[in-house]
C-alpha positions as CSV (number, residue, x, y, z in Angstrom):
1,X,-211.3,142.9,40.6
2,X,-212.5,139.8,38.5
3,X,-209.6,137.8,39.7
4,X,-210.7,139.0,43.5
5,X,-214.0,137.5,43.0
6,X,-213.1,134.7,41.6
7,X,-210.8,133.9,44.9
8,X,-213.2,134.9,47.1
9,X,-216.1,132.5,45.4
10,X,-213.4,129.8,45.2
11,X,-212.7,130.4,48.8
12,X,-216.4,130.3,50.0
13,X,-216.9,127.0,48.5
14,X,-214.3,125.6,50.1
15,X,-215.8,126.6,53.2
16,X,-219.1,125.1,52.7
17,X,-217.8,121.6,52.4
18,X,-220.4,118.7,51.9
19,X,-223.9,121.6,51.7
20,X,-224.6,120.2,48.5
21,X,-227.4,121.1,46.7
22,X,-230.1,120.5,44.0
23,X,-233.5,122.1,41.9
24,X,-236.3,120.7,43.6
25,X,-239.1,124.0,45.4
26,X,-241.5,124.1,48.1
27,X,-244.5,126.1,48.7
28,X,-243.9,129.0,50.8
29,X,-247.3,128.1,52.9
30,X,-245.2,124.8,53.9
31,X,-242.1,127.6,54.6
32,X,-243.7,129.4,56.6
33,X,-244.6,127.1,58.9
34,X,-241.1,126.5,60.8
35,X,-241.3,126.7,64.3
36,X,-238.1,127.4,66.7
37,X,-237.3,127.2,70.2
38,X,-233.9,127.8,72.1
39,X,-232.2,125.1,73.5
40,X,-233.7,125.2,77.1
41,X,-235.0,122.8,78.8
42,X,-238.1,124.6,79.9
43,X,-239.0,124.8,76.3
44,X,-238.4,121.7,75.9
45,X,-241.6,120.4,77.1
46,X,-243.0,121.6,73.5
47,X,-241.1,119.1,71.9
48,X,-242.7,116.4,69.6
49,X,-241.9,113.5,71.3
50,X,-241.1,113.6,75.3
51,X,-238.5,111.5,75.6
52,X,-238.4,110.9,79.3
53,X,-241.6,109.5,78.7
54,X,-240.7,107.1,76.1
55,X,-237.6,106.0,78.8
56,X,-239.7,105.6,81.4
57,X,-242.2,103.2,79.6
58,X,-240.0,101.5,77.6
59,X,-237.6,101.3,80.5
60,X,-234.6,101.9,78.2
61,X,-232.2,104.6,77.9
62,X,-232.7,106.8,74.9
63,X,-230.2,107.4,72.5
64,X,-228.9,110.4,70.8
65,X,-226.4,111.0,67.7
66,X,-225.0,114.2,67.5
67,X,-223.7,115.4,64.5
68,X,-221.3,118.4,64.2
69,X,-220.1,121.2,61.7
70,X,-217.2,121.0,59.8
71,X,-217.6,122.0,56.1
72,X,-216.4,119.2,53.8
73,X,-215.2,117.0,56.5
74,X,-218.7,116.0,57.0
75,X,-218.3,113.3,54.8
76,X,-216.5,112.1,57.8
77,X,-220.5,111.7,59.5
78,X,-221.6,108.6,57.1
79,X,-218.7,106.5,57.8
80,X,-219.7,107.3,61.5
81,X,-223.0,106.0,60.9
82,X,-221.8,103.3,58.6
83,X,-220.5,101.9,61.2
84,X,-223.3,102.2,64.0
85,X,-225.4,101.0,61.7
86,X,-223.2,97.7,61.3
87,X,-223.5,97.2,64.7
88,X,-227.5,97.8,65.7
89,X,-226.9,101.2,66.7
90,X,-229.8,103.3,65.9
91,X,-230.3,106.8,67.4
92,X,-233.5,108.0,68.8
93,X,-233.4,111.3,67.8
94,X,-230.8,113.5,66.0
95,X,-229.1,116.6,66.1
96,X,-227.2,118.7,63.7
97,X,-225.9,121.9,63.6
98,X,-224.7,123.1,59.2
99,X,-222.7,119.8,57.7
100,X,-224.2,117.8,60.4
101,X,-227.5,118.9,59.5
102,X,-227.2,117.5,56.0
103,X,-226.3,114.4,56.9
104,X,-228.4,114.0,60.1
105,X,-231.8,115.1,58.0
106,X,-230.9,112.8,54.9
107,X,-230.0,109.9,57.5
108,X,-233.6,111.1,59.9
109,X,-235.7,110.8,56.5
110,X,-235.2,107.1,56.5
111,X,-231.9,106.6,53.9
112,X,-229.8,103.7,55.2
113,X,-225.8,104.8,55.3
114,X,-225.1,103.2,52.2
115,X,-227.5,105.6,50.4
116,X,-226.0,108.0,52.7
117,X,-222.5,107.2,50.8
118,X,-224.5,106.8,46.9
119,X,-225.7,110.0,47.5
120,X,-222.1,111.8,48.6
121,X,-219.7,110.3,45.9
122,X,-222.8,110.8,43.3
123,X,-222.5,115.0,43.9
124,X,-221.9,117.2,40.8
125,X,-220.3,120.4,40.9
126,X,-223.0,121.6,39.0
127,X,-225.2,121.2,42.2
128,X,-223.5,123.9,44.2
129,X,-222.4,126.3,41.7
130,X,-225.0,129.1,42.4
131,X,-223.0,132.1,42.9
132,X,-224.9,136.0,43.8
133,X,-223.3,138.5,44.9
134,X,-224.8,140.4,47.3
135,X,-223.8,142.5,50.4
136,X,-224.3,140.0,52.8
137,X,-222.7,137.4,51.4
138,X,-222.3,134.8,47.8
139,X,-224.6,132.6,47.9
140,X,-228.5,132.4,48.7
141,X,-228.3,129.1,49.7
142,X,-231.5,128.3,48.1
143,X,-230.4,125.1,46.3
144,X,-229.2,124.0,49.7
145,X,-232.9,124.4,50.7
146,X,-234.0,122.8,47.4
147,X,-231.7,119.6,47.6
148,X,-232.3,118.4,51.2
149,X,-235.5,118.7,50.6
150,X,-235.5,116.5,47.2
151,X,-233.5,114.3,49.3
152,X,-236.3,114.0,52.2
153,X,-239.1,114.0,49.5
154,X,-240.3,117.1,51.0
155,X,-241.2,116.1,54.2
156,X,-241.1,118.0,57.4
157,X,-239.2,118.0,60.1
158,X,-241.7,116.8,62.4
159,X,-242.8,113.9,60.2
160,X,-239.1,112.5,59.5
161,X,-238.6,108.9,60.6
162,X,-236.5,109.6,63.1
163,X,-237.0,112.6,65.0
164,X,-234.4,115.3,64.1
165,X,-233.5,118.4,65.7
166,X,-231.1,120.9,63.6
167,X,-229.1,123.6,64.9
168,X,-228.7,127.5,63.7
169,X,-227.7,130.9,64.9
170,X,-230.0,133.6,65.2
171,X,-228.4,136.6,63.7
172,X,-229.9,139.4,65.5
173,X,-228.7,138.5,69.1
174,X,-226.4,135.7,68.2
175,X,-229.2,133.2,70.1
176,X,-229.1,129.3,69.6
177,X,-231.7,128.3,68.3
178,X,-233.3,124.4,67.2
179,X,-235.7,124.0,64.3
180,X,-237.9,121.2,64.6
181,X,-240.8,121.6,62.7
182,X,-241.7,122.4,59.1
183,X,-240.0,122.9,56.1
184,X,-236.8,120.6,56.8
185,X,-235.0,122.7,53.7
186,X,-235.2,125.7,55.1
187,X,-234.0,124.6,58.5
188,X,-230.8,122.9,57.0
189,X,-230.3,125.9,55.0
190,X,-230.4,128.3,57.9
191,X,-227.8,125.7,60.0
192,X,-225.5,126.1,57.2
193,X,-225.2,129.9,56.2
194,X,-222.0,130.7,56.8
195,X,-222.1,134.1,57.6
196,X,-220.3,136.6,55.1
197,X,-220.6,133.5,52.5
198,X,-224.0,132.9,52.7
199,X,-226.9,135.4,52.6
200,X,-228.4,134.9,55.9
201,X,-231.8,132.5,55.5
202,X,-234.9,134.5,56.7
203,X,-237.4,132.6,58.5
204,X,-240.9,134.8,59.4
205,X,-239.0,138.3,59.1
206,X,-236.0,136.4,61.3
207,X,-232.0,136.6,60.0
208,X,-230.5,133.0,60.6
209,X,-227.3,131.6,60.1
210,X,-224.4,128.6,61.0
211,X,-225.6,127.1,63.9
212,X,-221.5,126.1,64.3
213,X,-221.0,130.0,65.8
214,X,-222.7,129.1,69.2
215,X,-222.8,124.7,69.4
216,X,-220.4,123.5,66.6
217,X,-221.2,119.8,68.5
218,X,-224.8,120.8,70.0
219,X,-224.3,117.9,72.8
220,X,-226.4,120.0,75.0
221,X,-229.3,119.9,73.0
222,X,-229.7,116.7,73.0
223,X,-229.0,116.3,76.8
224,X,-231.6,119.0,77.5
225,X,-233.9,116.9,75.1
226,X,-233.9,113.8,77.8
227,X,-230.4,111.9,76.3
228,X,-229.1,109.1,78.3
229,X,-226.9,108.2,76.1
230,X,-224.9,111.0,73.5
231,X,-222.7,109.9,70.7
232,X,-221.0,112.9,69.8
233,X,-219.2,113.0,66.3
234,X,-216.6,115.9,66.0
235,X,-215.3,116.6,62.9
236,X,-214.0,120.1,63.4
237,X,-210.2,121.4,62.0
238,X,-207.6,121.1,64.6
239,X,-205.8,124.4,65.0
240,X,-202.7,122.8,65.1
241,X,-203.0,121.3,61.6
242,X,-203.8,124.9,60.3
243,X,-202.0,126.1,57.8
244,X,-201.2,129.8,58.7
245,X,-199.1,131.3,56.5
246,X,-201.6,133.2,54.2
247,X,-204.4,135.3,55.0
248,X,-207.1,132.9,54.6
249,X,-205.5,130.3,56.5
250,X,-205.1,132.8,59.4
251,X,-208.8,133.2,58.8
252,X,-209.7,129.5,58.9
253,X,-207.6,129.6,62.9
254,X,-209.6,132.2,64.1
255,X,-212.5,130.0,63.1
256,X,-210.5,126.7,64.3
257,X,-209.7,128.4,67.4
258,X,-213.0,129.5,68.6
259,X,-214.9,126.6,67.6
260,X,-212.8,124.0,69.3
261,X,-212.9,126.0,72.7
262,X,-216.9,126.2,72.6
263,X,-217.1,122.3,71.1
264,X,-214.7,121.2,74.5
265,X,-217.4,122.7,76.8
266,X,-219.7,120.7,74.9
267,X,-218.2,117.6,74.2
268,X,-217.9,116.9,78.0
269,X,-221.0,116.5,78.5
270,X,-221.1,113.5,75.6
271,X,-221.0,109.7,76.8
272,X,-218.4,109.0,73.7
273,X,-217.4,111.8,71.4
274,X,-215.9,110.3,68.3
275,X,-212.9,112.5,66.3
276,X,-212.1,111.5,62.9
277,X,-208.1,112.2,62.2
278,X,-209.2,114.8,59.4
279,X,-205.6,116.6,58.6
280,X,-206.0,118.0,55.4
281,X,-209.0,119.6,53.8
282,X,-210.4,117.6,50.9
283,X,-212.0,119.2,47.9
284,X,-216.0,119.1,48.0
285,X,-215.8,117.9,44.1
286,X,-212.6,115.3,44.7
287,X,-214.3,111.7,45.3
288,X,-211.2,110.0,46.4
289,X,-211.1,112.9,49.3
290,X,-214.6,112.0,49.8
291,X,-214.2,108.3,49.8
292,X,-211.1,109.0,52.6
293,X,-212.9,111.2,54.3
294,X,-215.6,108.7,54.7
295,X,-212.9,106.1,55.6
296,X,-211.1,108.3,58.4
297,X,-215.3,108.4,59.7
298,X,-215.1,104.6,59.7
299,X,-211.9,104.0,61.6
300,X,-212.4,106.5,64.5
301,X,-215.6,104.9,65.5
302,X,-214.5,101.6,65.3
303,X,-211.7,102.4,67.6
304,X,-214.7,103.6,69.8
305,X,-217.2,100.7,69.9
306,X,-215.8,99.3,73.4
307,X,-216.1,102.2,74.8
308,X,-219.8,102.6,73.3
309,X,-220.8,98.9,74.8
310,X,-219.6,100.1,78.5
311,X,-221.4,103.0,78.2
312,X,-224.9,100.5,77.0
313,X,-224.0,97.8,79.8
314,X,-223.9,100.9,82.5
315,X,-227.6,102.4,81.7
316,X,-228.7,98.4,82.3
317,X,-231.4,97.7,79.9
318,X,-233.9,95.9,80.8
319,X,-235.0,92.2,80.1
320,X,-235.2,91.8,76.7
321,X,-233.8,95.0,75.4
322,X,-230.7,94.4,73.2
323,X,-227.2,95.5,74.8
324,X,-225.0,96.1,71.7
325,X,-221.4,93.5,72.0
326,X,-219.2,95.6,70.4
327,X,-215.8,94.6,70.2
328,X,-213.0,97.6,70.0
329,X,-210.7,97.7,66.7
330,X,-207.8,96.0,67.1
């Protein structure tokens, strides 16, 4: 039975890829007060910033980065933004559903990609290693909570620097549903509960968990926000690099499987959808997998920044506005 445990634990880890974690608490006055609204555009309207607004003053297109779920392989995200962030690309807002979320709320909170990087290959094992067993699932997921929120310096979601909008599931009735307000923590944690694994996060008397069951790439969020232009990074596992000869890799394809046929829905409504070539599944703990990971982020969305500089030129800024050059990897 011990050994069964152990498996299971080691197997649960592996599926929570980059949710790192930390020690750091919050009052539960500042938890409590998390708002939520589904991802429809009537609701929209409650939004902190109106972004059609800021378009139509500014006479600019507004810019969204989207940030998926995909366990470890969202190291893949910083090399993403690493990139972007080379070139003048700064999104206006942010959306991330579980690994995405991390990264998105670390990078909204003001951290440039290169403490983006610092703070990925500096990770202990010791930060995740929180293990209770429970009927719903392994892990609490507090010191997810706890370490996004040391990251952020405890600030909420609303007052981030760059407005950030993170995705989770609603466990009840398996609703999608954006948090974007309050305790930023809390939010992350809920995006990132991977259900069975993680004891679902309870928000005011609500069950949450991974927002990667219903929008593993929420694109429509952010088009339902006011996007013009969507850079969507998608870091899921390809089904047809799955291994599948053991139980738990049949597990991981059923999971493969359905997230890649909701993500395609998705992903064509992006203006460039950037893929990272992420074969094999890296160790959380193993920094040279991190470091490639990273790298394989890099590469794709070099190969993209032609495609991303049509995409500018077509929405026509106006005079004096910066159209980014980007030249395409050779």
């Amino acid at each position: 039975m011990k050994s069964i445990t152990v498996l299971m634990t080691a197997f649960a880890i592996s599926l929570v890829g980059c949710q790192s974690v930390g020690s750091k608490t919050i009052s539960a006055e500042t938890t409590s007060q998390i708002r939520t609204y589904t991802a429809a555009p009537a609701q929209v309207a409650n939004n902190r910033i109106d972004f059609k607004k800021v378009k139509k003053q500014e006479k600019r297109p507004i810019v969204a980065l989207v940030l998926g779920s995909g366990g470890a392989r969202g190291y893949a995200h910083i090399g993403a933004i690493q990139i972007l962030e080379q070139q003048g690309i700064h999104p206006d807002f942010i959306v991330g559903t579980s690994a995405g979320s991390i990264v998105g709320s670390i990078y909204a909170s003001g951290k440039t990609a290169n403490e983006l990087r610092d703070i990925a290959l500096n990770m202990k094992a010791n930060d995740v290693r929180e293990i209770r067993l429970d009927k719903k699932g392994f892990f609490d997921g507090k010191k997810v909570e706890d370490y996004i929120n040391e990251q952020v310096d405890d600030v909420p979601l609303e007052l981030l620097k760059t407005p950030m909008y993170v995705v989770a599931t609603e466990l009840k009735d398996g609703k999608k549903v954006v948090f974007n307000y309050g305790n930023t923590g809390q939010a992350v944690r809920a995006s990132v509960s991977i259900p069975s694994m993680f004891i679902p996060t309870i928000i005011e008397d609500t069950e949450y968990v991974d927002g990667g069951l219903v929008s593993p790439v929420p694109v429509d969020v952010a088009r339902d926000l006011g996007a013009d232009i969507i850079i969507a990074v998608d870091i899921l596992a390809r089904p047809i690099h799955t291994e599948t000869s053991n139980v738990w890799g049949l597990f991981n394809q059923n999971i493969n499987i359905m997230q890649n046929r909701l993500a395609q829905e998705e992903l064509k409504r992006a203006d460039i959808v950037i893929q990272p070539d992420l074969r094999e599944k890296a160790h959380i703990f193993d920094v040279k997998g991190r470091e490639a990971t990273m790298l394989a982020g890099e590469e794709a969305t070099l190969e993209k920044l032609g495609e991303i500089s049509r995409v500018y030129a077509e929405h026509q800024y106006s005079k004096g506005h910066h159209i980014p050059y980007l030249a395409a990897k050779d």
